[in-house]
Backbone as CSV, one residue per row, in Angstrom:
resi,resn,N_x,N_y,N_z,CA_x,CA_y,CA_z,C_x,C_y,C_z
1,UNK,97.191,143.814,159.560,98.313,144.470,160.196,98.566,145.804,159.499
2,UNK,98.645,146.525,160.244,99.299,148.083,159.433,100.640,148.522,159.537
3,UNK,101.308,148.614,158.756,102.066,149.417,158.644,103.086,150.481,158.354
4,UNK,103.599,151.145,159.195,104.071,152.361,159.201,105.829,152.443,158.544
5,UNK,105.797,153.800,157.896,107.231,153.572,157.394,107.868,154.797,157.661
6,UNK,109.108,154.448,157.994,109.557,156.160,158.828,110.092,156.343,157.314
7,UNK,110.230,157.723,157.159,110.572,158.852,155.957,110.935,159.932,156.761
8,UNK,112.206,160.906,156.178,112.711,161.884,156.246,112.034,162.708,155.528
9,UNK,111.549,164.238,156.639,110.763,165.570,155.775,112.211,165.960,155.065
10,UNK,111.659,166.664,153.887,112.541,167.419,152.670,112.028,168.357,152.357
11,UNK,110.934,168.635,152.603,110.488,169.978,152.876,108.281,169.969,153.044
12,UNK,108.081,171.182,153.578,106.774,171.542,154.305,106.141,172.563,153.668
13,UNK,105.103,172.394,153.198,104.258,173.676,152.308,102.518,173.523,153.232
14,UNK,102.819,174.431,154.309,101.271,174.392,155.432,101.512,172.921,156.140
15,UNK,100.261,172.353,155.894,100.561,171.059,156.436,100.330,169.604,155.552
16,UNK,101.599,169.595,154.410,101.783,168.950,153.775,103.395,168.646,153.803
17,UNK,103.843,167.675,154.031,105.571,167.542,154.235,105.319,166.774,152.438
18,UNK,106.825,167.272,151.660,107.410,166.143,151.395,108.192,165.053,151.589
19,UNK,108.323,163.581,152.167,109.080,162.810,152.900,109.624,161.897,151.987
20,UNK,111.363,161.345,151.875,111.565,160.578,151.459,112.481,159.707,151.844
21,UNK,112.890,158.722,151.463,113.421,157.128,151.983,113.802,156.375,150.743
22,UNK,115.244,156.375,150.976,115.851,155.326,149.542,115.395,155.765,148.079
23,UNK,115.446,157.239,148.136,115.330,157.672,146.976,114.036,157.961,146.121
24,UNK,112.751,157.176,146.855,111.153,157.591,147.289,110.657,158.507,147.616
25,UNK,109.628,159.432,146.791,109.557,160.564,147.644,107.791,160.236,147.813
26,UNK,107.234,160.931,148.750,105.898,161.009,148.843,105.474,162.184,149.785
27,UNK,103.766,162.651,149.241,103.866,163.935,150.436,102.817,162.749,151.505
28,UNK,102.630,163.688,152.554,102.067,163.255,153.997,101.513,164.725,154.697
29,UNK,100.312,164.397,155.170,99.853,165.536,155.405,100.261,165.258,156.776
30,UNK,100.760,166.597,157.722,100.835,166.675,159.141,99.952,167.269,160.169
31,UNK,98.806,166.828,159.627,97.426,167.062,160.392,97.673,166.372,161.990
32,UNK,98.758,165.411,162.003,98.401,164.398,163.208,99.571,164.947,164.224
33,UNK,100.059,165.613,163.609,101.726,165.913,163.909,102.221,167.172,164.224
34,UNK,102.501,167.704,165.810,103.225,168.912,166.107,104.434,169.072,165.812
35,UNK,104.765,170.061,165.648,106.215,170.535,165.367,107.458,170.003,164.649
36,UNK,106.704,169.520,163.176,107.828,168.344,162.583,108.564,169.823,161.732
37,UNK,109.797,169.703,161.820,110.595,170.195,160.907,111.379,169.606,159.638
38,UNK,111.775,169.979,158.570,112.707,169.866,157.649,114.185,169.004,158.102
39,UNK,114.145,167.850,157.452,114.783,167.040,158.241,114.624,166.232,159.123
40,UNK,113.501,166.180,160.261,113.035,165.204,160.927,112.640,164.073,159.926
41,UNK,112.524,162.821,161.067,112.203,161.523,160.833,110.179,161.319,161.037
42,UNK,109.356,161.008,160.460,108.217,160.828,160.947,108.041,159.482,160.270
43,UNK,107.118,158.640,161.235,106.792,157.478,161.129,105.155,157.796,159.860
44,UNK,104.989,157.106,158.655,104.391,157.574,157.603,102.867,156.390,157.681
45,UNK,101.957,156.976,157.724,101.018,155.527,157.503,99.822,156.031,156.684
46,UNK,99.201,155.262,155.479,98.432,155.806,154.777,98.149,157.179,154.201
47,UNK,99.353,157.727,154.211,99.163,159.662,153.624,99.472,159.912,154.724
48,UNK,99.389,160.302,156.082,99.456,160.794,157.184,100.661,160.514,157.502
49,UNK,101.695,161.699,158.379,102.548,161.365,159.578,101.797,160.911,160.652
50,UNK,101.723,159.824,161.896,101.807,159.504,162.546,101.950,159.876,163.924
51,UNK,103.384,159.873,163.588,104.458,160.150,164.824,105.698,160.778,164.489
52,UNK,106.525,161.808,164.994,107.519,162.148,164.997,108.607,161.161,165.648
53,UNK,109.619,160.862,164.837,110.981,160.108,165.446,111.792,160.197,165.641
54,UNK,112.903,159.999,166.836,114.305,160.113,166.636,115.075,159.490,165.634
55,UNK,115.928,160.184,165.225,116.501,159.534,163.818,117.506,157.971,164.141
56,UNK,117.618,157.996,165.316,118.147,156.411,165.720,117.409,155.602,165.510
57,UNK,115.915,155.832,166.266,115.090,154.640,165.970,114.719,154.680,164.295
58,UNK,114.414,155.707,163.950,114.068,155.538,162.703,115.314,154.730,161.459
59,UNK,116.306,155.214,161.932,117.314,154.110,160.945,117.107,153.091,161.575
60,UNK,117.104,152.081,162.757,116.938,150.848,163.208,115.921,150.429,162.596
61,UNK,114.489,151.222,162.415,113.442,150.531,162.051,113.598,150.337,160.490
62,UNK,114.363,151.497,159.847,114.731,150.787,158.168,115.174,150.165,158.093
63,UNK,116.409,149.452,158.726,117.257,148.856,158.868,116.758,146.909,159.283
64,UNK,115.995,147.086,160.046,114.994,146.053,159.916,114.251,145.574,159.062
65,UNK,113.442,146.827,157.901,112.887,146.747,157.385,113.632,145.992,155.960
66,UNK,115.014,146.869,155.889,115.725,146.197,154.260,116.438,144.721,154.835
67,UNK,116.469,144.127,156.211,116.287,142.755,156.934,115.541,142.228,156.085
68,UNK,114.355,142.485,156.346,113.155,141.633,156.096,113.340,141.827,154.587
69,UNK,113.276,142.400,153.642,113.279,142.583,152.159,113.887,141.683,151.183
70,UNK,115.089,141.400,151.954,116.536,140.923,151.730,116.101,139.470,151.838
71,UNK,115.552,139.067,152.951,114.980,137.676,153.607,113.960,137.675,153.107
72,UNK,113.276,138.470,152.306,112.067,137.750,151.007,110.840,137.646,151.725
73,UNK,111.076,138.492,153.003,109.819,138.504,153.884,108.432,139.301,153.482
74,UNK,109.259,140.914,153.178,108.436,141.614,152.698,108.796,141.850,151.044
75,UNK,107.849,141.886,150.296,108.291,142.382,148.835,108.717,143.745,149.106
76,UNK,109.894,144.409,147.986,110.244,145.137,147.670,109.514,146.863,147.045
């Protein structure tokens, strides 16, 4: 199974974002990805953005995610 973790850009140097989430930071290259800005939500998978997100779904999908964490589903 793969998966993806949405992160907030914090900032873009070419096509490298820095993205972070709960105080995590990591870069992601946006080779896959049009028009992400500073502040957008992108869905994160192996180094790469993905997908660009609305920031609704993207809090629902964290929000699920610290669900599952909490419930000992996924490790921390």
């Amino acid at each position: 199974m793969c998966l993806g973790v949405p992160m907030r850009v914090m900032s873009i140097d070419g096509e490298t974002a820095c993205c972070e989430i709960d105080g995590v930071q990591r870069q992601a290259s946006l080779m896959m990805v049009d028009g992400v800005a500073i502040g957008d939500f992108v869905l994160i998978h192996a180094g790469f953005a993905i997908e660009k997100l609305d920031e609704e779904d993207a809090r629902e999908t964290l929000r699920i995610f610290r669900e599952l964490i909490a419930d000992g589903v996924f490790p921390e």
